[in-house]
Structures are given as structure tokens and as C-alpha cells.
N, C-alpha and C positions, 0 to 999 in steps of 0.2 A: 540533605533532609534530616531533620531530627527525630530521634529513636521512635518517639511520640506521634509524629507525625506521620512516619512511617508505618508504625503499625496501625492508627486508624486508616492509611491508603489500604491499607492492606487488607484489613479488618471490611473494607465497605467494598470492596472486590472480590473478596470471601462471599460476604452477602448478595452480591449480585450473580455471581453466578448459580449461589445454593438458594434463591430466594426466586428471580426472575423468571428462571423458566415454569416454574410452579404456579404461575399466575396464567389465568385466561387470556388468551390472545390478546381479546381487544380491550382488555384493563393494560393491559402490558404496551399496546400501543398506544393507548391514552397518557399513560404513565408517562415514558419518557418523550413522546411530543408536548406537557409540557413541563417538564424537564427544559427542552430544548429553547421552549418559548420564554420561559422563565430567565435563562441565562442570558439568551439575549436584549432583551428588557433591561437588564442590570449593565449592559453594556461592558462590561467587562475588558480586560487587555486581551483573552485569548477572541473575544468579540472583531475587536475593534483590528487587531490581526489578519483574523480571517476578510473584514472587508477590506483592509487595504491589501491584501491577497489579489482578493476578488478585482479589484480597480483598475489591478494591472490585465487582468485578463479580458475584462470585460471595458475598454478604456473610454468608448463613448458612453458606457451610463449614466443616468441621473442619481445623485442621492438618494430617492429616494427609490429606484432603481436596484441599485448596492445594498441598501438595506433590505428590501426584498428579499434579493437574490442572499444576504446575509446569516436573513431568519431562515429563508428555505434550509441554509448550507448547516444550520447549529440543526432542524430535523435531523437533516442526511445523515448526518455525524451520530445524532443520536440516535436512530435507527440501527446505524451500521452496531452501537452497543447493546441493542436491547437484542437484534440480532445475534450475537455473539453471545450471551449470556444463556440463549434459548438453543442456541448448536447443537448443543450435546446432548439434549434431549430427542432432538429430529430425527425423524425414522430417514433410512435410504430413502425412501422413495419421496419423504416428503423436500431434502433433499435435493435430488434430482426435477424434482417438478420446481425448486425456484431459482431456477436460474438458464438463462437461455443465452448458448454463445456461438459468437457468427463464427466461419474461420478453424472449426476446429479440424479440418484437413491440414492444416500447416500445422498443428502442432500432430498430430497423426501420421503425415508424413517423415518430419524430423525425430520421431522416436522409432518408426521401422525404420531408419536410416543408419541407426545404430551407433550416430555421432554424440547424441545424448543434445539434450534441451534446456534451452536458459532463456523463460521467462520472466520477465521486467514491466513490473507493474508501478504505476502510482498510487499514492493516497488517495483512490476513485472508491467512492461506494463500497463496497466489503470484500476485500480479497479474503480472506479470512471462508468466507461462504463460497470463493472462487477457488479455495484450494481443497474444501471438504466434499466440492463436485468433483472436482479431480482424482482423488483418491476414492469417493463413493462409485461414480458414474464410471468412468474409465478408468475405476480400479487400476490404478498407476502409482505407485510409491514417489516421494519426490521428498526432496531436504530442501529447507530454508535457513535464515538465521536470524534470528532475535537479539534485538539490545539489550544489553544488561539494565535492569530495572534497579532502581531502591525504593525500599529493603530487599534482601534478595530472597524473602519470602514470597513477593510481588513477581519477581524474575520468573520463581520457581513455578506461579499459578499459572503466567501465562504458558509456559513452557507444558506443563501439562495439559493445558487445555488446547495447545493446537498438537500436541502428540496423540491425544485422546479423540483426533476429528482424522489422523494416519499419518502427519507429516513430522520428518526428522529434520529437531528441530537445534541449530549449534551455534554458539553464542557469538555477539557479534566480536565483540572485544577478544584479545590474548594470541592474533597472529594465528591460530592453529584453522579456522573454518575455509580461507581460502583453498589448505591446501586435500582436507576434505572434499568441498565440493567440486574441484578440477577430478579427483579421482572418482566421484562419482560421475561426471562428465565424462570420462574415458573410456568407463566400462555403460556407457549408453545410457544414463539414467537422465534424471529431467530435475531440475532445480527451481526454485521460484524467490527470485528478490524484487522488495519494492526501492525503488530504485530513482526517486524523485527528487531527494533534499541529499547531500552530502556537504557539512561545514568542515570536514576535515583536513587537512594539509594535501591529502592523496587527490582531493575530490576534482574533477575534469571541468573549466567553464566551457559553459553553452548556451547560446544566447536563446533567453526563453519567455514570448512576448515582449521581445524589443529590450530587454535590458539583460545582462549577465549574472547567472544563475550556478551553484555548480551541484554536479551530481554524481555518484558514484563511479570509481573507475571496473570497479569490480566485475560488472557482465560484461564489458568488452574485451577486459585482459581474459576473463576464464574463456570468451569465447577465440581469443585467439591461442592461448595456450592449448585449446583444447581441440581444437577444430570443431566446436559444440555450435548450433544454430542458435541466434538470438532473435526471441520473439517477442514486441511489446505490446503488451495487452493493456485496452483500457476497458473499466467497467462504469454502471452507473444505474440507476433505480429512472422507476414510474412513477405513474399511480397506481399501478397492477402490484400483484406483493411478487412480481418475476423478479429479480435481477438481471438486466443486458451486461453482455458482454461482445469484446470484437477482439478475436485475437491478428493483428497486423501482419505483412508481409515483413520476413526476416531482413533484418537489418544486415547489411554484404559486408564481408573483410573488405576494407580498400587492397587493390591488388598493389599499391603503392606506396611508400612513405614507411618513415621512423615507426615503431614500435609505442610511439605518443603521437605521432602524427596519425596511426591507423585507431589509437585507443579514443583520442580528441572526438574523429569522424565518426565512430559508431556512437559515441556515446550522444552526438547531435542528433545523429539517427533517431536512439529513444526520445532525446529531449521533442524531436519534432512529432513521434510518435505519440506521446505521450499529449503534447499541446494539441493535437487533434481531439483526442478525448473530451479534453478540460476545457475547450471551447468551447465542446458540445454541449455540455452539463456541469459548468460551474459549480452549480451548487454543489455538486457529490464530491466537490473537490475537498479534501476535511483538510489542509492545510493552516494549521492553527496556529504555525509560528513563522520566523523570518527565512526569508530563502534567497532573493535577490541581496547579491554583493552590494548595493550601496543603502540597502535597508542593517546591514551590521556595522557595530562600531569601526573605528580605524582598525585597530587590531584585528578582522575577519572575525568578531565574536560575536552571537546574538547580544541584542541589548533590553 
């Protein structure tokens, strides 16, 4: 990214979070619905992305179908931003009243269990507002990590703004957060990674919607290094301004097999956890780039 370009990213991300929550609700909802509508009209590559996303999940739809469910998905997305912009303003309680999530004895129980907790989420509707109930509601501390952003004035805003809503937040790059979040695992604390897309050399395949996909190995090794329970959670919007949420039954250590044969198996776990959600509610699915292995160049690189 050049200097230039960077700093206007930056500069309009600046703006949005000092600009958007300062606005009326339902201007702010107007605002960026159409935003949303706008973009995809233009048809665009992060467009045309997201539906052929969409194609694989949803595989007997019609075009026009897909497109549909396309436009809904640039909403979601953009909801999920005008949401995030307007965070920090949210009282507790308001907060608390938007978001409703099934299941939270499983994660209630694996934190009085004192193994410590590793939540794995997808790009579903707003984790983001799933992690500020967590630390607001059941006042629970919890670390995540963030990718390194350019320019790293952009890095540095998001990093305060989800620090600013209670969660510790450590960067994805530089080897050091694995071994962070295994020690907060050990001393019983609760971690949260979205855990959907991994193009990296490390990354686990798992067959997701019939073709091969890969995705992080990270919360299956921290959960076996750690004896930590892993829980995948899917989220997703209404019409209501609630947020749903389902936090899933903990994915099991296999009692058997390699140290990659047991990392492999959990991680299918989430992947099939995970496909439940995104079947349910495509649209909320904001996957805006390539993810299935034979959608990347030869080399394993987006294209």
C-alpha cells in the first residue's frame, strides 16, 4: 500500500469512528445500507467474491438467487461496520440488550472448570459486538489477536478500539501471541479467535461445503497443549436490531492419533461447526475474499 493511500485508509477510518456514532441511529442506518446497496450495484471484485462464496454454500441457487442473497450479504457487512463505529459509544446496558446467545452454560461451565476457554468463531455477523457482551455482560476478561494492518496507524486504531470495548488484544504476526495465549489458557482465562480462512503454510485442510478449504491450526494445538475446551460459535442478525448467537458443543480431543492427526480432526470439528451456522444465514457470512484451495493460484496464493 502506498504512503498515500494509506494514510487516506486511515484518515477515513479516523472519520468513521469520530464521525458515525455522532449520528442518529436511523440516519446511520440509512447511511450505510446504502453504502451497501451502492457497492454492489458497482459490481465490484470484492462483489462478485462474496457471490461466488455464496455459490458454494448455497449450491442449488438461481442467479438471481445469489444475487439476492449477495445484496443482503454487502448489508450484513455493512451493518456489521456502522455497528462497530457506534461500540464505543453504547452504554452497558444497551449493550447487553443486543445480543442474544444460546448455549451460554457451555461456555460457563468451561470457565468454572478452570481449564480456561477457546472460542472460535467465523466471519458471521459481528464478533466484534459478541466480544463487548462478553466482557460487558459476563464481565470476563479475554485476549484475542489482530493482524497486522497497513499503515500501522490503521493497526494501531483497530487495536484500540477493540481494547477500548475490554479485550487484550496481540498481534497476529511475530511468533510471540501463541505463546501468550497458551498461558493465559493455563491459568484459566478464555481467549477468542476468528478462525475461518487461514492461507498460510501452517493452515489445516478441511473439507468445507464439498471442496477443500484451510483454516487455522491455532485453537486445536492451544487446546491440546493446553487442556483448554474449544468452543465454536456461530453468530448472525434479523430483522430485530438483536444479534443471535449459538455457542456449540465443545469440540473433543481425539483420544487417538498423531499430534496432526488429532490437530487435522478438531479443526474439522470447527469447520463443520462453523458450516452449520453459514448455512443457516449466508448472508451474514462477510467473506469477501478467496478461501477454497482451487479458487487460489498454483502457488496456494490469492489471486
Amino acid at each position: 500500500m502506498s504512503a498515500l493511500k494509506g494514510k487516506i485508509t486511515d484518515s477515513l477510518y479516523g472519520l468513521g469512528w469520530g464521525a458515525v456514532k455522532k449520528l442518529p441511529e436511523p440516519a446511520a442506518t440509512a447511511l450505510f445500507r446504502t453504502i451497501a446497496d451502492q457497492a454492489w450495484k458497482r459490481r465490484g471484485k470484492s462483489v462478485l467474491r462474496l457471490e461466488s462464496n455464496l455459490a458454494r454454500v448455497v449450491p442449488d441457487a438461481s442467479p438471481e438467487r445469489l444475487a439476492e442473497l449477495s445484496r443482503a450479504g454487502m448489508r450484513s457487512y455493512m451493518r456489521y461496520w456502522m455497528e462497530s463505529f457506534r461500540l464505543p459509544a453504547w452504554s452497558p446496558e444497551r449493550i447487553r440488550n443486543s445480543i442474544d446467545i444460546a448455549g451460554t452454560d457451555r461456555l460457563a461451565e468451561g470457565l468454572d472448570a478452570g481449564r480456561g476457554v477457546i472460542v472460535a468463531l467465523p466471519h458471521l455477523a459481528n464478533w466484534d459486538l459478541a466480544g463487548a457482551w462478553v466482557t460487558t455482560d459476563l464481565k470476563v476478561p479475554f485476549t484475542t489477536v489482530a493482524e497486522r494492518l497497513e499503515p500501522a496507524t490503521l493497526y494501531d486504531r483497530f487495536v484500540a478500539y477493540r481494547e477500548g470495548l475490554g479485550m487484550e488484544v496481540l498481534p497476529h504476526s511475530g511468533g510471540a501471541a501463541f505463546g501468550t495465549l497458551a498461558r493465559r489458557l493455563r491459568a484459566g482465562g478464555l481467549i477468542c479467535l476468528v478462525a475461518d480462512r487461514d492461507l498460510s503454510a501452517s493452515g489445516v485442510e478441511v473439507s468445507f461445503f464439498g471442496a477443500t478449504a484451510r483454516m487455522p491450526a491455532g485453537p486445536a494445538l492451544l487446546a491440546q497443549q493446553t487442556g483448554a475446551i474449544l468452543l465454536p460459535v456461530t453468530l448472525s442478525y434479523d430483522s430485530t436490531p438483536v444479534m443471535k448467537g449459538i455457542i456449540h458443543p465443545a469440540v473433543e480431543l481425539p483420544e487417538e492419533g498423531t499430534r496432526a492427526e488429532k490437530t487435522a480432526a478438531m479443526t474439522q470439528g470447527l469447520a463443520d461447526a462453523f458450516a452449520l451456522g453459514i448455512a443457516e444465514h449466508p448472508e451474514d457470512w462477510h467473506m469477501l475474499q478467496r478461501l477454497w484451495l482451487d479458487d487460489l493460484d498454483p502457488r496456494g496464493e490469492p489471486t
